[in-house]
C-alpha positions as CSV (number, residue, x, y, z in Angstrom):
1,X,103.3,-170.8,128.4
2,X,106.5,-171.8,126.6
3,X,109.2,-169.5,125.4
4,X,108.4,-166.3,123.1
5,X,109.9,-168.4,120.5
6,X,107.1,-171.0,120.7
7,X,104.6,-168.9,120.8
8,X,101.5,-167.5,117.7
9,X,101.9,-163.7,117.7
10,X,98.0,-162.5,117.0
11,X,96.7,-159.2,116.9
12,X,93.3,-159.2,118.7
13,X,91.1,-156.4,117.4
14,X,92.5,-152.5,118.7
15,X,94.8,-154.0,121.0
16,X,98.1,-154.7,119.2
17,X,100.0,-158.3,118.4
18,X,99.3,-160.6,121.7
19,X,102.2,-163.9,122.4
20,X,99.6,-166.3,123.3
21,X,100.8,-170.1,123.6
22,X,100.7,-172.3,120.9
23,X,98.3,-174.6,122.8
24,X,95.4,-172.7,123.0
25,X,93.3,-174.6,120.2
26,X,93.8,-178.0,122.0
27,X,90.6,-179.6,123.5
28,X,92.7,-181.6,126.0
29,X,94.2,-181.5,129.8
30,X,97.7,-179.7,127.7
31,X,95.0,-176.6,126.5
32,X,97.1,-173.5,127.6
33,X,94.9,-169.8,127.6
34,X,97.9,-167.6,128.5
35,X,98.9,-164.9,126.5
36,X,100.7,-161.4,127.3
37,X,100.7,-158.3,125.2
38,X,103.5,-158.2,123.1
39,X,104.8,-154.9,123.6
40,X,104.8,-155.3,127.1
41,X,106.7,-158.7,127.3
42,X,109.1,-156.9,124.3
43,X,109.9,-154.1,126.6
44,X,110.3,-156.2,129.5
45,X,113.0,-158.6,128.0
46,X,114.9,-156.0,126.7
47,X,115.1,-154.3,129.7
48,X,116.3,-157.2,131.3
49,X,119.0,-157.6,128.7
50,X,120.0,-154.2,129.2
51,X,120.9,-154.3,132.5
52,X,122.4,-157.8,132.2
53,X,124.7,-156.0,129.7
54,X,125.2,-153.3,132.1
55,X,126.8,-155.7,134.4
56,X,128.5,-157.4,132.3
57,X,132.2,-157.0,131.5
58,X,134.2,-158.4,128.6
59,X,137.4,-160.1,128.9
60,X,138.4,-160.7,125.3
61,X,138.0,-164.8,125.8
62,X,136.2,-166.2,122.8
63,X,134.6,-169.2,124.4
64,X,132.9,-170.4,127.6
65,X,132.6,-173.9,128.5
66,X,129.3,-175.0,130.6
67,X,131.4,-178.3,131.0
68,X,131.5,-179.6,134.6
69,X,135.1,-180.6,135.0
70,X,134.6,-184.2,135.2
71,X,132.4,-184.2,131.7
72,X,135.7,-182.2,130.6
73,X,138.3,-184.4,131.7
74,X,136.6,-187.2,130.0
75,X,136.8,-185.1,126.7
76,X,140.5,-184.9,127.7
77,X,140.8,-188.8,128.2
78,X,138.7,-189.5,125.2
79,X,141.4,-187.4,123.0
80,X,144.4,-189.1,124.7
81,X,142.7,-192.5,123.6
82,X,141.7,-191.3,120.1
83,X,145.9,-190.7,119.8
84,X,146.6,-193.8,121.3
85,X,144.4,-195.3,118.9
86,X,145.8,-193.7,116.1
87,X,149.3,-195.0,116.9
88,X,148.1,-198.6,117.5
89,X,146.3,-198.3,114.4
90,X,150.0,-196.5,112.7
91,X,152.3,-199.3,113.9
92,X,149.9,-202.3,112.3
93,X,148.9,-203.2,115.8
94,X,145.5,-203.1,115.1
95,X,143.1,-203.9,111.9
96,X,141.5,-201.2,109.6
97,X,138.1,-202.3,110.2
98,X,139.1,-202.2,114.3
99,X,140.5,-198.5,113.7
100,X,137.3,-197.4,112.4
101,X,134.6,-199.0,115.3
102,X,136.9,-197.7,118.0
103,X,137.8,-194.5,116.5
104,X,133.7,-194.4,115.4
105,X,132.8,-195.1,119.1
106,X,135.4,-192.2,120.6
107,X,134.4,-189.7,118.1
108,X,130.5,-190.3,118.7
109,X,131.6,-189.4,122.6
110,X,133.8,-186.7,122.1
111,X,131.1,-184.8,119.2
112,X,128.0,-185.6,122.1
113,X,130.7,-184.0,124.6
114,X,131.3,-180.9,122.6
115,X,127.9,-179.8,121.6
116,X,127.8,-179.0,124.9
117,X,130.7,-176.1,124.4
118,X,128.9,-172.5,124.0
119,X,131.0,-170.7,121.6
120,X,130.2,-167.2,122.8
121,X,131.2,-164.3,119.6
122,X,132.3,-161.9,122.1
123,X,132.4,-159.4,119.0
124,X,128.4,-159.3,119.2
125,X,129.0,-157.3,122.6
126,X,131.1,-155.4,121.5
127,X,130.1,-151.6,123.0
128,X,127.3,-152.8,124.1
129,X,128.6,-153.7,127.9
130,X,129.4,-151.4,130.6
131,X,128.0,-148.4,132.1
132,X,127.0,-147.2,128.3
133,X,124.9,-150.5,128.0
134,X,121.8,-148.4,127.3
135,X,122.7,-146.1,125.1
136,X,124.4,-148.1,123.0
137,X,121.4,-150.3,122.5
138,X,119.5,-147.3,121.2
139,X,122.0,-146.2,119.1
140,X,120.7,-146.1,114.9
141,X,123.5,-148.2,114.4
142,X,122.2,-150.9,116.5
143,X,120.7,-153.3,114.0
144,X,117.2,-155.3,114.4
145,X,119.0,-158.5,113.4
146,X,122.2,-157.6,116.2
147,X,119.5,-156.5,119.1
148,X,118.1,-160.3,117.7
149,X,121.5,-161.8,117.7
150,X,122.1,-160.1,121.2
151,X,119.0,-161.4,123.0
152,X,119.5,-164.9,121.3
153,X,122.8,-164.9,122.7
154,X,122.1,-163.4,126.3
155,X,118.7,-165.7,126.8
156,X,117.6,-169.0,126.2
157,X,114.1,-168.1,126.8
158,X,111.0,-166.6,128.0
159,X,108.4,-168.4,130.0
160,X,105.1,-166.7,131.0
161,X,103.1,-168.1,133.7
162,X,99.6,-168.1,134.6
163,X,98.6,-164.3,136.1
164,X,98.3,-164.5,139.5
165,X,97.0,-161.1,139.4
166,X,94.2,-160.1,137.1
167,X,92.5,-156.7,136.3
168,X,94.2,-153.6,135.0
169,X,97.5,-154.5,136.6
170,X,100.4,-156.0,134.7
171,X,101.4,-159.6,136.7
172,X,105.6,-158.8,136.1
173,X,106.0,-161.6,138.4
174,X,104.6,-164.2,136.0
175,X,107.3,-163.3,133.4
176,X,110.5,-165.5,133.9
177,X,113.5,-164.7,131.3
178,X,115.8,-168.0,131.3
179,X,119.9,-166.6,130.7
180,X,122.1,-168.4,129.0
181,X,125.5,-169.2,130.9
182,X,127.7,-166.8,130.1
């Protein structure tokens, strides 16, 4: 099953809402059947987030980079060149029109280079770390749309496999939350 995010939210008959995956009416090898009880798989994840923010301590830094350090230093070089460029292109050493393809091909590089950059909003966690991680999430203060914002931030998905288990027992193994680097 894909992420939560991919996934039909039905409510089977005296049961409550059910994720089930969004391939379940296709007639082909890709026809999925899994689903979970949403609830369950609700309760789970925030668990796991609570814990995670248990863990986790703030430092006050207002972005992290998932850059490996040679994609960075070839942001680096690319911006040295784009200022080289723009002083070749200043002193008449170079055409308009040649300006704008190199200056298009180095911005095209550096742009595909930086949407790789998580901008984390350290603010969203604030109080919500430490020791006090759980109370803090139950707090009436604590918004839908920031416990939303929170999980968004913390997880990139959920991914629920096929039971391996079946019965009355709840297959927790099967669930598989995918963090976000942090």
């Amino acid at each position: 099953m894909r992420a939560v995010r991919d996934a039909d939210v039905r409510q089977p008959q005296g049961t409550g809402p059910v994720y089930q995956c969004n391939r379940r009416g296709r007639n082909d090898e890709k026809k999925c059947t899994r689903s979970i009880m949403a609830q369950t798989l609700e309760d789970f994840v925030v668990d796991a987030a609570i814990e995670l923010l248990g863990k986790l301590r703030v430092d006050g830094r207002l972005a992290s980079s998932n850059l490996s350090e040679s994609v960075a230093e070839e942001l680096e070089g690319d911006q040295r060149q784009l200022d080289e460029l723009n002083q070749m292109w200043t002193a008449k050493e170079i055409s308009t029109a040649e300006y704008r393809k190199m200056r298009k091909e180095i911005t095209d590089r550096i742009a595909k280079a930086q949407r790789k950059v998580v901008v984390r909003p350290m603010v969203l966690l604030d109080g919500l770390t430490g020791e006090g991680a759980r109370t803090a999430w139950d707090t009436e203060d604590m918004t839908d749309e920031r416990r939303n914002a929170v999980l968004r931030f913390l997880f990139s998905g959920i991914v629920i496999d096929e039971p391996k288990k079946f019965g009355r027992y709840m297959d927790w193994d099967r669930i598989s939350v995918e963090q976000n680097p942090l």
